[in-house]
C-alpha positions in Angstrom: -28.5 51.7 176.4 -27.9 51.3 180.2 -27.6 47.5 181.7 -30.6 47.3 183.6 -32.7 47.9 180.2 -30.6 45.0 178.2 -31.1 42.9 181.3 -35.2 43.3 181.9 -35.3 42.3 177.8 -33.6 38.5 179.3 -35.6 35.3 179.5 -35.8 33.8 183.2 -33.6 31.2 181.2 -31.1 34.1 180.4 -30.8 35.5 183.4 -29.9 32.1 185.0 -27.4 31.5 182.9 -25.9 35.1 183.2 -26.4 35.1 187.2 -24.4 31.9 187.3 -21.5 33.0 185.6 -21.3 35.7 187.7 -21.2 33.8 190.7 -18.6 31.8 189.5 -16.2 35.3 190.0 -18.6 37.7 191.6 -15.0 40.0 192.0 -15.1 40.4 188.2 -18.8 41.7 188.2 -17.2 45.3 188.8 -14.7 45.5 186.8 -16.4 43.9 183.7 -19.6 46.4 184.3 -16.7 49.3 184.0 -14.8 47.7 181.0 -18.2 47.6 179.4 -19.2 50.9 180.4 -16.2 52.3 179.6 -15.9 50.7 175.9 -19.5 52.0 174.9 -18.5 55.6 176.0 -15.2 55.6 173.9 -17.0 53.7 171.0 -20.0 56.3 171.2 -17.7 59.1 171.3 -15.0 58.0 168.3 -17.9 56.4 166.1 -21.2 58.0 167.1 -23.7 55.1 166.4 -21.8 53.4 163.9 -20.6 51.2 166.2 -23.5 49.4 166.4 -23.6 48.2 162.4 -21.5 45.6 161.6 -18.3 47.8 160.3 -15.2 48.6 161.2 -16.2 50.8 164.1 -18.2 47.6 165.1 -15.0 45.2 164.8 -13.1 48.1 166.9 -16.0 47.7 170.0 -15.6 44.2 170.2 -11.9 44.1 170.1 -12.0 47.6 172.8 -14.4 45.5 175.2 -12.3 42.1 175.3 -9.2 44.0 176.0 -10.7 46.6 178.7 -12.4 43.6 180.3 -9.2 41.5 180.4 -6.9 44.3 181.6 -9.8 45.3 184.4 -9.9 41.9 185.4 -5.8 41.3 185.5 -5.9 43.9 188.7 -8.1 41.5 190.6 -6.5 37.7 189.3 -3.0 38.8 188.5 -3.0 36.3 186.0 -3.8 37.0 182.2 -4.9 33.5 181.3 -7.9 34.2 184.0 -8.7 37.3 183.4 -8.4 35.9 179.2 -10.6 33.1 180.2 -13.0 35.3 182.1 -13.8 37.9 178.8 -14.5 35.0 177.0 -16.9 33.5 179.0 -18.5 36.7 179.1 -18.3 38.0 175.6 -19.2 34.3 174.1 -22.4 34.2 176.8 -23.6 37.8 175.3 -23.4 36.5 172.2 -25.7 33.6 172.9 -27.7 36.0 174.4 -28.4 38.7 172.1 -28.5 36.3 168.8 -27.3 38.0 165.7 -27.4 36.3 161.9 -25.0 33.8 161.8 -22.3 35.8 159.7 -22.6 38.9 162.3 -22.0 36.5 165.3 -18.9 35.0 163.5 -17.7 38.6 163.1 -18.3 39.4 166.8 -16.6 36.4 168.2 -13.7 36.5 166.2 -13.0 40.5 166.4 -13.9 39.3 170.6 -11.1 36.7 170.5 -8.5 39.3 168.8 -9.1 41.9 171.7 -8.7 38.8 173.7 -4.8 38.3 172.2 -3.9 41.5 171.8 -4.4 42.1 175.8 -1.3 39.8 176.0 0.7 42.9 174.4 -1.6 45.6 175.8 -1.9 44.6 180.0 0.0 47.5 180.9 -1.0 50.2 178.2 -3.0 53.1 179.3 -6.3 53.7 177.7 -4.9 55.8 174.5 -2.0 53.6 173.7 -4.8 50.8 173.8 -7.3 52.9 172.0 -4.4 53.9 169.6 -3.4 50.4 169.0 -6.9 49.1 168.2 -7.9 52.2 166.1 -5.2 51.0 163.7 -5.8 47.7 163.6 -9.4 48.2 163.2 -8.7 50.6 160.3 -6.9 47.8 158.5 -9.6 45.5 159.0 -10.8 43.2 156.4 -14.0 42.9 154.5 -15.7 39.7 154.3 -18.6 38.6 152.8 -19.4 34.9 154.5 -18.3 32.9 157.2 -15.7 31.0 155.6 -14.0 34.8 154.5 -13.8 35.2 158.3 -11.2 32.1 158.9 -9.1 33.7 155.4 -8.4 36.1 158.2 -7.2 34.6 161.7 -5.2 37.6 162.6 -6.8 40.3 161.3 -10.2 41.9 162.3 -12.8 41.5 160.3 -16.0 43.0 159.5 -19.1 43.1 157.2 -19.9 46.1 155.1 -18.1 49.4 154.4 -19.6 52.1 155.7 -17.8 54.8 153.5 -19.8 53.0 150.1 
């Protein structure tokens, strides 16, 4: 779906909120556009539309997005707790912005805050060694049925449903 559809869907409300966080670091408005462009392509190509259920392919796209938008950032603060503050602010607003149930959002913002630390050891990885990394660690993901399965897993991504049942 391109970004200018997902934005006309926004309350006047929404789009405040979203245009002032984006003023905040109008520099970063590039390079998160590209990290989120770029993570829907390699999602869409590796997973189809899978990755848009609540799966492991879905756990994978949430991780892929906090790291691209982290190490896209990094080039403009040279600093990773910026650029790691900056993806959260971002991924946590689009949460609050496209509402899921309450289990899926737990899912989202956990599998977010994972591609979030794993930046730490993938900032200067290229694209497949971070695809790679995340691939694997999305393919040992865990299952969980609630919210409260989601903290049984702090390091671990997590998701909702297998798709191969």
């Amino acid at each position: 779906m391109k970004i200018r559809n997902i934005i006309k869907r926004f309350s006047i409300r929404q789009l405040f909120r979203l245009s002032g966080l984006l003023l905040q670091n109008p520099w970063y408005i590039i390079p998160t556009l590209r990290a989120t462009k770029k993570t829907m392509m390699i999602c869409d190509s590796l997973y189809g539309k899978t990755h848009h259920n609540n799966g492991k392919p879905n756990a994978f796209r949430h991780a892929l997005w906090n790291v691209l938008i982290c190490q896209k950032t990094y080039i403009h603060s040279k600093s990773e707790e910026k650029s790691v503050v900056w993806a959260q602010k971002i991924t946590d607003l689009h949460e609050k912005l496209a509402p899921n149930k309450a289990i899926a959002e737990a899912m989202d913002l956990h599998n977010n805050r994972l591609g979030r630390l794993y930046f730490k050891d993938l900032n200067n990885a290229t694209e497949e060694e971070t695809v790679a990394f995340l691939k694997e660690k999305a393919m040992n993901a865990s299952l969980v049925k609630d919210i409260k399965g989601i903290r049984e897993f702090p390091n671990d991504m997590v998701y909702l449903f297998d798709e191969n049942n």
